[in-house]
NUKOLKE-501176 format. One record per residue (C-alpha): residue in one letter; x, y, z. Coordinates in steps of 0.05 Angstrom, whole numbers, padded with zeros to 5 digits, always signed. Layout:
BEGIN
aXYZ ...
This chain:
BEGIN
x-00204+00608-00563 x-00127+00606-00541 x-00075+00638-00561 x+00003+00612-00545 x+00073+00653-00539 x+00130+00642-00558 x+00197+00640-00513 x+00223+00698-00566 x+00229+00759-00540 x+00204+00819-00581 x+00195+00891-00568 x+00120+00916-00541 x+00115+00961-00603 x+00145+00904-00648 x+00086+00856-00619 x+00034+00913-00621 x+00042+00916-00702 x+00037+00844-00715 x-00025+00833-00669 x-00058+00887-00713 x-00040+00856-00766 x-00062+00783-00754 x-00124+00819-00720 x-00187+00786-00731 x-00256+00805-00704 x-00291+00776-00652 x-00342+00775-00611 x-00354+00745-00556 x-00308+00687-00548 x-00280+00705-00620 x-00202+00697-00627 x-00170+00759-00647 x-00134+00816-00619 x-00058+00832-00594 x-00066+00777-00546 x+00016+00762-00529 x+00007+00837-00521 x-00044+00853-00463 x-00007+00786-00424 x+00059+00820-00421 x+00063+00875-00386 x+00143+00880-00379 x+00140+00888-00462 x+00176+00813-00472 x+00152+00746-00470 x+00190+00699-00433 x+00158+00637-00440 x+00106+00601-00468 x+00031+00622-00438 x-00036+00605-00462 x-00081+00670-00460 x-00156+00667-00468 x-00183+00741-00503 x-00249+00739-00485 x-00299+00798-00521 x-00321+00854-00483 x-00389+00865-00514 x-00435+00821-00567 x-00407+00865-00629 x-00337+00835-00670 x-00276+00882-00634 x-00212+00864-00606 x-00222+00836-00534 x-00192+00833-00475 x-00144+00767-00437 x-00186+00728-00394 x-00144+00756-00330 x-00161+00818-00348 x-00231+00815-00333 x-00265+00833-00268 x-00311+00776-00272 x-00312+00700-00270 x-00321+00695-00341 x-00341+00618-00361 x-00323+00581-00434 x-00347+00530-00469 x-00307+00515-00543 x-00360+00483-00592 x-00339+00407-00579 x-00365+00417-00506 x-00424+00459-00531 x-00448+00408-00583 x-00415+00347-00557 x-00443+00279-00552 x-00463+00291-00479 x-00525+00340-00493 x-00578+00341-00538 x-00572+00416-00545 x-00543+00477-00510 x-00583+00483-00448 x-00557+00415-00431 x-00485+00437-00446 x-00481+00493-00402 x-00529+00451-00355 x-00472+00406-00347 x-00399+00441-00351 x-00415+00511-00322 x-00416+00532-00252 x-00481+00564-00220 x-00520+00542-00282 x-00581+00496-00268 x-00639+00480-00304 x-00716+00475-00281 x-00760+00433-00337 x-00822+00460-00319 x-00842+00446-00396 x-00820+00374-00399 x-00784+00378-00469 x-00709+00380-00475 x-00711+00441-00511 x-00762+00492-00471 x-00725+00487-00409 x-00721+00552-00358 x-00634+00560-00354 x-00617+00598-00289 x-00557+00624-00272 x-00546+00650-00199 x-00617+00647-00192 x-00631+00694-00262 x-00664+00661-00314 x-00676+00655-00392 x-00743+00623-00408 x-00790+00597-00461 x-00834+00615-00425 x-00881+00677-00419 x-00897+00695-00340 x-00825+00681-00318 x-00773+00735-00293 x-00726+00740-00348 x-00657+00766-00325 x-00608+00737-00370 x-00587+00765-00448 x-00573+00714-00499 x-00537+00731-00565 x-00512+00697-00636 x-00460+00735-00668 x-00492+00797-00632 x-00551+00794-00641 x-00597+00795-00576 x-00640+00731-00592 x-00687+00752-00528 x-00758+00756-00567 x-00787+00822-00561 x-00851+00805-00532 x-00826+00780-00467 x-00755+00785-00470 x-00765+00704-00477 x-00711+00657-00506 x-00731+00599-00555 x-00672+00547-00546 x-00699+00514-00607 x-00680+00564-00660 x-00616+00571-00639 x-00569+00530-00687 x-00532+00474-00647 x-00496+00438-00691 x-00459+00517-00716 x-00443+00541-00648 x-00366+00556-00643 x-00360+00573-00578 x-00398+00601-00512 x-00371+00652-00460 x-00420+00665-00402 x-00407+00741-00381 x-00445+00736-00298 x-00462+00802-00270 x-00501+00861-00297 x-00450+00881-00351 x-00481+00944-00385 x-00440+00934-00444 x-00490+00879-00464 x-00547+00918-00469 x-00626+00910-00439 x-00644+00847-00395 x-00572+00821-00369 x-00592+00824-00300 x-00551+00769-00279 x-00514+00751-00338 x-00497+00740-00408 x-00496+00690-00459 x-00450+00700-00518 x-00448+00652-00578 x-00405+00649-00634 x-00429+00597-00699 x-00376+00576-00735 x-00342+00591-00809 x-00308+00561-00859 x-00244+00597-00847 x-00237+00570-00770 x-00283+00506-00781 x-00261+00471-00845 x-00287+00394-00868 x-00351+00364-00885 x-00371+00312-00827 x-00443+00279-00820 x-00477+00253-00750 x-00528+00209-00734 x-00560+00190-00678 x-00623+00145-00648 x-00645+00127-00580 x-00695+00109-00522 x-00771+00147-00527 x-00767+00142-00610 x-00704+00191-00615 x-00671+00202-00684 x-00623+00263-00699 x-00582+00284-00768 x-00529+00331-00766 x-00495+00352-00832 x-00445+00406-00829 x-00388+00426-00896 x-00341+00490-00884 x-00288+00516-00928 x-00255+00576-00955 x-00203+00594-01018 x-00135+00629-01032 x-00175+00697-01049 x-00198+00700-00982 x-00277+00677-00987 x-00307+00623-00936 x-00366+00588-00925 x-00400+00548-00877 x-00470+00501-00878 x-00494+00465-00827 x-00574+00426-00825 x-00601+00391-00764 x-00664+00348-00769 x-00688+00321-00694 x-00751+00276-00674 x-00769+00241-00611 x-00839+00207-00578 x-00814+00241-00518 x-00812+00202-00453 x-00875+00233-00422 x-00944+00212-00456 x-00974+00242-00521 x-00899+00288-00521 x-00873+00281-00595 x-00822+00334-00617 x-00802+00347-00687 x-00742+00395-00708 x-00705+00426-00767 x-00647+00467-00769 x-00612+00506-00823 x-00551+00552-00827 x-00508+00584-00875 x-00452+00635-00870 x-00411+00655-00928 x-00350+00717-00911 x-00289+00751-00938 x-00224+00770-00904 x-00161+00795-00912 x-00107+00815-00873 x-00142+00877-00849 x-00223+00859-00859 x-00279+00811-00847 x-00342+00820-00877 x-00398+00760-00867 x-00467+00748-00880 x-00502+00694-00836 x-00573+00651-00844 x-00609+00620-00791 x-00678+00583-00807 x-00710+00533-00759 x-00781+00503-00765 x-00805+00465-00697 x-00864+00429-00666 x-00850+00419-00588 x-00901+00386-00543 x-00888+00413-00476 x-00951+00378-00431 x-00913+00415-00370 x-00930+00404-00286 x-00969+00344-00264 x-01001+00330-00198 x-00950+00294-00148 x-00999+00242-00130 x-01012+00228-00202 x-00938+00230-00218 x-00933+00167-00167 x-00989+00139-00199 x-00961+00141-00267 x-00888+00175-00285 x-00888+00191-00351 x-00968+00218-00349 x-00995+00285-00356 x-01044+00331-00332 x-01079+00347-00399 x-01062+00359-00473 x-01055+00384-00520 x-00993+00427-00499 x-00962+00454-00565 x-00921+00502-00591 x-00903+00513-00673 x-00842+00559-00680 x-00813+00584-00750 x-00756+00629-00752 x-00712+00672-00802 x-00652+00708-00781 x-00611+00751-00832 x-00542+00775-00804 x-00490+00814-00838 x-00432+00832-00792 x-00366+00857-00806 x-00301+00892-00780 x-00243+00936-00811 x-00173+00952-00775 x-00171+01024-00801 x-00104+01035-00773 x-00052+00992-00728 x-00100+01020-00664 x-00157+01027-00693 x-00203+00974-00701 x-00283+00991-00732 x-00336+00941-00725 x-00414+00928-00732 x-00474+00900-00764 x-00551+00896-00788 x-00589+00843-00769 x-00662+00831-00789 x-00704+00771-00757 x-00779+00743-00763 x-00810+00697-00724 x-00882+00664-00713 x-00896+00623-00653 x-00966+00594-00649 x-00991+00550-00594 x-01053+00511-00583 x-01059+00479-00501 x-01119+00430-00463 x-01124+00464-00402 x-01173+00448-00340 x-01238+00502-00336 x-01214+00529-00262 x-01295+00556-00261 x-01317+00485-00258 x-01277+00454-00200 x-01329+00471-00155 x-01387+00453-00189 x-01439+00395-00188 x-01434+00346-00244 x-01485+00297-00250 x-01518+00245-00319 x-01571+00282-00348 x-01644+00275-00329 x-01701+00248-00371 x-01722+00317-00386 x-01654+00335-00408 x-01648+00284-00450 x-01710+00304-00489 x-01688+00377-00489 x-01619+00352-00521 x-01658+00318-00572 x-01706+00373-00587 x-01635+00410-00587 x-01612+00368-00652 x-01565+00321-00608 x-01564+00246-00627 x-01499+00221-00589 x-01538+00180-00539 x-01510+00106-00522 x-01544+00058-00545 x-01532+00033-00470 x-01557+00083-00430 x-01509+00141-00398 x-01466+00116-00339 x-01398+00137-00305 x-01371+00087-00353 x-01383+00113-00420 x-01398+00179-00414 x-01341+00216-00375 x-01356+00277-00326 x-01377+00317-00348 x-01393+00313-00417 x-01464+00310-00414 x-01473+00376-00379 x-01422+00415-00422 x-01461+00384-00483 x-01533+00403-00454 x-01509+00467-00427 x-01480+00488-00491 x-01541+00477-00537 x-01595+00500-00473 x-01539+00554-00461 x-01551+00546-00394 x-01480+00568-00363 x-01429+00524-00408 x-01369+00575-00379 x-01390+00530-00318 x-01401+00461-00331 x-01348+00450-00382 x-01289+00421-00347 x-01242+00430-00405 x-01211+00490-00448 x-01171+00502-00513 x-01127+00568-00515 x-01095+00584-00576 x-01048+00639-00586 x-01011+00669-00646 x-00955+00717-00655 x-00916+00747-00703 x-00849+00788-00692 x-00808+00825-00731 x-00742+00849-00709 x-00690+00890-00741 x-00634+00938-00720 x-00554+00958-00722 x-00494+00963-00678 x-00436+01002-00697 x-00367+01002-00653 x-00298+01020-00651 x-00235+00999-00610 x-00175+01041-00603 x-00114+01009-00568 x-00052+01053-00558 x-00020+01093-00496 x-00060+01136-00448 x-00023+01177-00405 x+00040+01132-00414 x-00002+01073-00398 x-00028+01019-00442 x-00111+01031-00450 x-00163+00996-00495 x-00222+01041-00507 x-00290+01015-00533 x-00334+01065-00559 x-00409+01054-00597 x-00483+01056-00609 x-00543+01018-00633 x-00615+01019-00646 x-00659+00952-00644 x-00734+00963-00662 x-00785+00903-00664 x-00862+00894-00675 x-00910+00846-00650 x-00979+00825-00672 x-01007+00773-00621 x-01078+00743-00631 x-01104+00704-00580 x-01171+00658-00561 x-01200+00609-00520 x-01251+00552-00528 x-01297+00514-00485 x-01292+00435-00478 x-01302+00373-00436 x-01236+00326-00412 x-01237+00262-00440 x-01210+00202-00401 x-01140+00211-00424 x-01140+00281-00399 x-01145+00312-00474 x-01195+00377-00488 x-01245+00362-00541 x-01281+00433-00549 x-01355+00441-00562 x-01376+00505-00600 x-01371+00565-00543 x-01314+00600-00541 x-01295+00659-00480 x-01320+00715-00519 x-01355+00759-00471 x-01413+00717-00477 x-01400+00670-00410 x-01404+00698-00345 x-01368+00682-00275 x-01388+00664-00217 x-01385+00739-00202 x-01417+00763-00258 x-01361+00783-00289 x-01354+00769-00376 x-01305+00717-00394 x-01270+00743-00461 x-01197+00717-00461 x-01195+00752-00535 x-01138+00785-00552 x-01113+00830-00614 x-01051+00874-00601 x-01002+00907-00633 x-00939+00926-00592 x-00875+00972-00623 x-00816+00971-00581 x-00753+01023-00601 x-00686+01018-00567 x-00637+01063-00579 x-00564+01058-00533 x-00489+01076-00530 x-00440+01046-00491 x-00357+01059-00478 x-00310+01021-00440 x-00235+01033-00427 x-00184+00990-00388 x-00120+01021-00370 x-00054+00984-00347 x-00019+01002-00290 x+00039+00955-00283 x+00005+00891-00260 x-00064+00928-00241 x-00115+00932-00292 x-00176+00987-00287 x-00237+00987-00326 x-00294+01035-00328 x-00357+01028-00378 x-00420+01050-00381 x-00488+01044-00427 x-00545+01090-00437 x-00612+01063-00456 x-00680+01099-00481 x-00744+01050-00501 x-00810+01064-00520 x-00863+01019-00525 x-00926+01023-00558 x-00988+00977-00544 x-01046+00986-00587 x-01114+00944-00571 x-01150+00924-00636 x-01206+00900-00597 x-01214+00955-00546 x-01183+01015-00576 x-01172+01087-00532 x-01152+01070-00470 x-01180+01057-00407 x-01198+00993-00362 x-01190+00932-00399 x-01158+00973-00454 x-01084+00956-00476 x-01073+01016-00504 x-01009+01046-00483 x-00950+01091-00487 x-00890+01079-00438 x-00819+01111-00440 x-00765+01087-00401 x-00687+01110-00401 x-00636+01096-00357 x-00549+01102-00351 x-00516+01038-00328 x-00443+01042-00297 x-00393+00986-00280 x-00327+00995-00246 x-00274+00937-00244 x-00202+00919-00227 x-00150+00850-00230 x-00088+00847-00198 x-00035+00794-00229 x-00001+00782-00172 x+00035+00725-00209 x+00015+00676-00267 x-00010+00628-00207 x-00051+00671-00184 x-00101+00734-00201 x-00146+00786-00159 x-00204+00814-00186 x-00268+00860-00163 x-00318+00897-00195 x-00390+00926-00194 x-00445+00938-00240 x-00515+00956-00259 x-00560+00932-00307 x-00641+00942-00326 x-00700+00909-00360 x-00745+00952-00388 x-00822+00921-00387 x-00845+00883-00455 x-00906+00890-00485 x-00939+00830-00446 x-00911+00854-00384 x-00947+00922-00390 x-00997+00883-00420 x-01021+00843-00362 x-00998+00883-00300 x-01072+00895-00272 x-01099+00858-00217 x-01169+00879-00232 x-01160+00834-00298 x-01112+00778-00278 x-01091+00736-00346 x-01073+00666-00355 x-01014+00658-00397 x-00983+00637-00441 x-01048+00657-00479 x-01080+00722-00453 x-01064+00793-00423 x-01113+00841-00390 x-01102+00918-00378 x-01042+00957-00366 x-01021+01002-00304 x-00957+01028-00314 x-00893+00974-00290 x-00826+01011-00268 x-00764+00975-00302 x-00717+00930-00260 x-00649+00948-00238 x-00596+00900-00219 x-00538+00922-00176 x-00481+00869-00170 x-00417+00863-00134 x-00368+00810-00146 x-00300+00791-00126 x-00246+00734-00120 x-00182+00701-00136 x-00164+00650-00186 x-00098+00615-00216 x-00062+00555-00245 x-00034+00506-00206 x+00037+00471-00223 x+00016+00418-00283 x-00043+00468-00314 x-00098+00457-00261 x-00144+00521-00256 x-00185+00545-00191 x-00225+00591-00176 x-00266+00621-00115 x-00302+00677-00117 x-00370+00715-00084 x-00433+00760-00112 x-00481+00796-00091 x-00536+00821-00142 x-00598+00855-00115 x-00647+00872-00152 x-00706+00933-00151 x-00770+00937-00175 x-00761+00867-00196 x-00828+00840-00244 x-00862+00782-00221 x-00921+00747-00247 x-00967+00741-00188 x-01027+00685-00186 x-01089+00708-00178 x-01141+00664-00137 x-01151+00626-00200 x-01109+00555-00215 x-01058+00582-00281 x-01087+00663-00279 x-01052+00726-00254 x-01009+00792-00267 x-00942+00819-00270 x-00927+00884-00215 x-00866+00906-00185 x-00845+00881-00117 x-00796+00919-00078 x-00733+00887-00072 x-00705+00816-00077 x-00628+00788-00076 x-00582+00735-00109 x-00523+00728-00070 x-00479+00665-00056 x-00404+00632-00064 x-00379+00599-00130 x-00311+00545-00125 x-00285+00506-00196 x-00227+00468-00221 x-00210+00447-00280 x-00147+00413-00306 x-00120+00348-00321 x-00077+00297-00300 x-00033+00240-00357 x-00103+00211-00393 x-00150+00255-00343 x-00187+00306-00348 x-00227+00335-00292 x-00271+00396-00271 x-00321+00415-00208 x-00362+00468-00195 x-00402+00481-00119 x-00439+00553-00116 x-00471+00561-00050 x-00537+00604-00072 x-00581+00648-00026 x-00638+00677-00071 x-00682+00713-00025 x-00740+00778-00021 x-00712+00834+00013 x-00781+00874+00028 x-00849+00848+00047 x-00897+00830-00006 x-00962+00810-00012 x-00974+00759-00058 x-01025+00721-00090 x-01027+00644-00064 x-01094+00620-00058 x-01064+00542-00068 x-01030+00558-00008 x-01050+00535+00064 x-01028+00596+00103 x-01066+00640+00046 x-01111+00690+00074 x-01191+00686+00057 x-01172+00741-00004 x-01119+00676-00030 x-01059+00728-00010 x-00999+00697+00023 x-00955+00747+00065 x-00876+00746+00038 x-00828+00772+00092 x-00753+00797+00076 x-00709+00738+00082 x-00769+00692+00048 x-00730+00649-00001 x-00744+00658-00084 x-00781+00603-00112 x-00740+00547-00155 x-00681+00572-00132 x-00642+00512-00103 x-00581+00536-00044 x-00536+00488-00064 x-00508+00471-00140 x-00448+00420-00150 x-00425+00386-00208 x-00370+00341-00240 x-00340+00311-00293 x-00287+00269-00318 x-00265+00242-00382 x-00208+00178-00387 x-00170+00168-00445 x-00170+00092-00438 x-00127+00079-00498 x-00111+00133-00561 x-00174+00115-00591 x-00224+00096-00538 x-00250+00149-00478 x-00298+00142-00433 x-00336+00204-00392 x-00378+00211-00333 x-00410+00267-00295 x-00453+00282-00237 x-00504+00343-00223 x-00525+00350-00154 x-00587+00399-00125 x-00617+00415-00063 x-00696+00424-00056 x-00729+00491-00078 x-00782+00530-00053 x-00855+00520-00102 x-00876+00578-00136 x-00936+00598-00094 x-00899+00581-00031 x-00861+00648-00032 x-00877+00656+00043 x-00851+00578+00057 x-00918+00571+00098 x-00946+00518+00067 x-00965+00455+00117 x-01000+00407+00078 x-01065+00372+00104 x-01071+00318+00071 x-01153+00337+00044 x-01151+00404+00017 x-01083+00416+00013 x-01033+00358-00011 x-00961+00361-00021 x-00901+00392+00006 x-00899+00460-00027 x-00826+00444-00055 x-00783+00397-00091 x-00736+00350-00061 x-00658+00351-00070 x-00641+00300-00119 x-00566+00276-00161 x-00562+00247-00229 x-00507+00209-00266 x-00493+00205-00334 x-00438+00160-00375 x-00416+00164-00445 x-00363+00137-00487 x-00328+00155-00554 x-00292+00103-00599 x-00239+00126-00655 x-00262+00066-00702 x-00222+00098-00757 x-00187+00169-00769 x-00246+00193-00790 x-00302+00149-00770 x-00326+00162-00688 x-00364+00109-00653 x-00417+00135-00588 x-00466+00117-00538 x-00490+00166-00489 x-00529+00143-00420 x-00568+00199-00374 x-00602+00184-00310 x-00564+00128-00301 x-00587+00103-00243 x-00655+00120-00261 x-00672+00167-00210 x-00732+00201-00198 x-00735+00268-00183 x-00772+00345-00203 x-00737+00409-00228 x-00791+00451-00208 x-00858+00457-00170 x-00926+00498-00163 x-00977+00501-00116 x-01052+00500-00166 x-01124+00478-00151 x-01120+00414-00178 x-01194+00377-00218 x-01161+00315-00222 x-01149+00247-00168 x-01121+00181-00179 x-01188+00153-00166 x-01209+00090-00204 x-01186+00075-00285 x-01208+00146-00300 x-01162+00191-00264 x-01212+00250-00245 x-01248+00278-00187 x-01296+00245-00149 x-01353+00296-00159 x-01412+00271-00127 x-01484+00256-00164 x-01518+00320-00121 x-01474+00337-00075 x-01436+00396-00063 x-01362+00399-00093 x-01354+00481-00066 x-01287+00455-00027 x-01226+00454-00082 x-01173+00412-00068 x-01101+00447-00076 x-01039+00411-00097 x-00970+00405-00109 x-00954+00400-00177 x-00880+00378-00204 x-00839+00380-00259 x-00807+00305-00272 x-00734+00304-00286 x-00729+00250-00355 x-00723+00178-00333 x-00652+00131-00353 x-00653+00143-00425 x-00593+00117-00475 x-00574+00131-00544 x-00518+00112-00599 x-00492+00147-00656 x-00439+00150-00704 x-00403+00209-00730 x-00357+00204-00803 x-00312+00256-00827 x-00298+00267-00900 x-00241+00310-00894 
């Protein structure tokens, strides 16, 4: 949000009183605030200036001008965050913010990892989370995990975005490398009733229905319902959506009081990495299925803020949130890639028969009819003669239910310290969750379109390894987290020098509690883990002029370990997630330590640059290690690892154009020397460890990002808008040590992905004054390229119409071959839509 002067001069004390009385709250990104004010240091305005007030933590308080801020603070309004251009947010900030980039390991548009100078917030269990995510502040991070589920965040309500980078305390646990501030919208700033619709390429459809409004007594409201469904591009990848929001408030001239809904229902199919070699084969296949993930979500939110006196400004609010996630994935048995497969014998036959079994071809068994290797999982099963071996296929299932609740309270006093202007940010909060997460897997053969049909023997602690070890992927766990924190922050004025100093103190417990293996011990995820820890940040700008600004600041932020983390952090008991954990040595929590600093300004005719640096290293990072097992693993500490690059943008416009470009040079690198689990990898030792040396580069972690847009107003009614996103390759994950050389037999692929750039056109027509016309193109050039990439044992070849490998009547398959598995970027895909306005 902006705010203008005006070329009226007024008194500092004059201006002061009717800021606070205007004041409204705001988060982050909310408008609000003596904003004329904090840009005018002399006490009088002399011209006309746009100032940004951007929120200095999640809660509603009066924030602070853009300038102000010792950080390159990024914005997106709500038309670029739920604009025609993206089907959600991860594709907004995808496109229009600098340092952002996306890897797709899941393949659906909304379970994508978002990274941001090399941190990430992820669907996905197993990845290293590093960036916070809020809604009208509330952390939206899920408590087992610290994941983010882009799905049941409510696109079509979203107001506005402000990315905060660095490791700002003031937004609490897990902003490592950032955070990401949203603001839904109400009926007081968002009034009219429009509906959307939409269809495209791959089956898409998509409703959007949003009416806002507000009366003379002060009362608004706000609703807003998406409903989304695709085929997806890939095979067997539908996707079905529904959103609902509601937000109903009261104001006057001195409060705000509002109470938000959120509900969203979902059914993603995320079939994930596929074999390169396959990928050439066949685009759009997959490895196996099915890969799906049911999420329902309710979030209660009642937030409001008082301006108790013309300096004093109170603000807070209780937030209570549920959510189930259950998923059900066809993965490959890694215990049967090196096994003999073979038709059953004669005296098999009879056995099976004897057994009860009658599913015989009338033919006879061949290759043909009878797929490897369903006849031995079948035999083995009912002769329970080591099924955890000869059946090639698995179904994990997983269910979880969280509860979250809590409260923030804050207040903002703004007023003269010492003869100098100073806004001082004082509060607390407490956020408590609990988790109940069931979890099971089930033995099966692959059928010839890769899907898991199970047979009745499940991973119980009945099966046995090759070791002799029990396979039970079981799981029943109860996990209580409590966070309790308080934060301050206070920038003082000094002529054209601004100073801020803030700090947070966090204390967590956590409290695992094994229903199936009570009291501790190995195996056991029993567990009671404290952590605490102070974060400081220090910053400063300079407004040398209105062309140009200085700014320079550093910070600290932590993760405390989740409940999965602690979990499945022994090496003894590697787990294969999303669906399983094993025991729990203790995990140390991270600490990020960034420094950042530039210059920005405004050019003559409103064009604004930027160029700045960071460093951000982190210690005691967590890392899920593989294990020497395709998919399995742990989480431990490593030592150190660093983030550190340059960032350039410009923005602006010129008569009908508008333009912006973003280049951030990244290095993402380990700073001490690991050993790591890598037994996909060629230079792996004969334990499957890979040797990491400081300087090794982070995996997925591309070293150079660029982007750009432009939009042309071709005539009043008609625009048209095109933008580019360019990447260099990234390491694989299980390439840490960037020793992987390929043979061609055993090991295939590179180890990493390939740089790729992708175009993407749209166009808006103005059919009437309240009727809007669009089409939307991505990939348009069709290019073919992958996000992300992992080395795995692979079970599967292009070899002949059934895509599997060539396991040999009798001989001996002990040699595994190891691939390169990808993440394909979507193919060209096109929709249209129309968009009509009531009032």
């Amino acid at each position: 949000m902006t705010f203008r002067t005006t070329a009226r001069p007024r008194p500092a004390a004059t201006l002061a009183a009717i800021a606070a009385a205007i004041a409204v709250p705001i988060g982050a990104g909310w408008p609000g605030g003596p904003a004329w004010a904090l840009d005018d240091p002399a006490g009088t305005t002399a011209a006309p200036h746009v100032v940004e007030i951007i929120g200095l933590t999640p809660l509603p308080g009066v924030g602070l001008a853009r300038e102000k801020i010792p950080a390159n603070v990024q914005t997106l309004d709500g038309a670029a965050a739920t604009g025609t251009d993206g089907a959600n947010l991860p594709d907004a900030l995808n496109r229009r913010l600098g340092s952002v980039f996306v890897n797709d390991i899941q393949g659906n548009p909304f379970q994508p990892d978002v990274s941001f100078r090399g941190f990430t917030a992820s669907p996905l269990l197993g990845t290293p989370q590093g960036l916070s995510v809020y809604l009208d502040g509330v952390r939206v991070n899920q408590p087992f995990g610290d994941v983010v589920s882009w799905d049941l965040i409510p696109r079509v309500a979203i107001g506005s975005v402000h990315l905060m980078p660095g490791s700002n305390p003031l937004f609490g646990l897990n902003t490592l490398g950032g955070a990401i501030a949203i603001r839904t919208k109400d009926g007081h700033r968002d009034p009219g009733t429009s509906v959307q619709l939409q269809a495209g390429r791959y089956g898409r459809k998509d409703v959007e229905v949003e009416h806002g409004g507000g009366n003379a007594r002060g009362w608004h409201w706000y609703v807003a319902g998406t409903g989304y469904r695709d085929d997806g591009w890939r095979d067997a990848s539908p996707s079905r959506l529904g959103q609902l929001f509601a937000k109903v408030g009261w104001q006057d001239g001195r409060s705000d009081i509002a109470l938000g809904v959120a509900y969203a229902r979902s059914k993603l199919t995320g079939n994930g990495l596929q074999d390169g070699r396959l990928l050439a084969r066949d685009y759009a296949s997959i490895y196996t299925s099915p890969d799906q993930t049911r999420n329902r979500s309710l979030l209660l939110n009642l937030s409001g803020s008082h301006q108790a006196t013309d300096d004093v400004q109170l603000s807070g609010n209780v937030y209570y949130r549920r959510i189930r996630t259950a998923t059900l994935n066809g993965d490959m048995n890694d215990d049967a890639f090196d096994q003999s497969v073979y038709q059953p014998g004669a005296a098999e036959r009879a056995a099976l028969a004897a057994a009860g079994y009658t599913g015989f071809p009338a033919s006879g068994a061949n290759a043909a009819n009878t797929p490897f290797p369903f006849w031995r999982c079948i035999a083995n099963v009912l002769l329970d003669d080591e099924p955890a071996e000869k059946c090639n296929g698995m179904l994990n299932r997983s269910d979880s239910r969280q509860q979250q609740y809590g409260a923030s309270a804050q207040a903002t006093w703004s007023g003269q310290l010492g003869g100098r202007r100073s806004q001082f940010v004082a509060g607390a909060a407490f956020d408590a969750s609990r988790v109940d997460f069931l979890q099971s897997a089930q033995f099966g053969y692959l059928n010839p379109d890769r899907s898991v049909t199970p047979v009745d023997f499940f991973a119980d602690g009945s099966a046995f390894d090759d070791d002799g070890v029990p396979i039970d992927a079981r799981v029943d766990l109860r996990g209580r987290t409590r966070t309790a924190s308080a934060f301050a922050s206070d920038t003082v004025s000094i002529g054209a020098l601004d100073l801020t100093l803030s700090g947070r103190y966090n204390r967590t417990t956590v409290h695992n509690r094994d229903r199936i293996q009570p009291g501790g011990g190995p195996g056991s995820l029993d567990g009671d883990h404290r952590f605490s820890r102070f974060n400081p940040a220090v910053g400063a700008t300079w407004a040398v002029s209105r062309a140009l600004n200085l700014y320079a600041g550093y910070n600290e932020g932590s993760r405390t370990p989740t409940a999965i983390e602690l979990g499945c952090a022994d090496p003894e008991n590697p787990c294969k997630l999303p669906n399983a954990m094993a025991g729990d040595p203790p995990l140390r929590q991270v600490v990020t330590k960034t420094w950042e600093g530039g210059l920005r300004g405004t050019l003559s005719g409103g064009t604004h640059w930027s160029a700045g640096v960071f460093r951000a290293d982190n210690v005691d990072d967590i890392l899920f290690v593989a294990d020497d097992a395709a998919g399995f693993g742990y989480f431990r500490n490593v030592g150190r690892t660093r983030r550190q690059g340059i960032e350039l943008g410009l923005d602006g416009h010129a008569a009908a154009l508008s333009f912006s470009a973003h280049y951030t040079y990244l290095d993402a690198t380990f700073r001490s020397g690991e050993l790591l689990g890598g037994a996909a990898n060629s230079s792996a030792d004969e334990d499957g460890n890979i040797a990491v040396r400081a300087g090794d580069r982070l995996p997925l972690v591309p070293r150079h990002v660029f982007k750009a847009r432009a939009d042309w107003q071709l005539t009043p009614a008609w625009s048209v808008e095109a933008g580019m996103l360019a990447l260099s390759g990234a390491t694989a994950r299980g390439n840490e040590n960037g020793g992987h050389q390929p043979d061609g037999i055993y090991y295939v692929g590179s180890g990493r992905t390939g740089g790729y750039a992708v175009f993407d056109l749209g166009t808006t027509y103005e059919a009437a004054p309240r009727l809007r016309l669009f089409a939307q193109v991505d990939n348009l050039f069709d290019r073919r390229y992958a996000t992300a990439a992992q080395l795995n044992a692979t079970g599967l070849t292009p070899e002949g119409n059934f895509i599997a490998r060539p396991f040999s009547a009798s001989g001996d398959n002990a040699t595994v071959v190891n691939a390169t598995f990808f993440a394909p970027g979507a193919p060209r895909t096109f929709r249209a839509g129309v968009r009509y306005a009531f009032r």
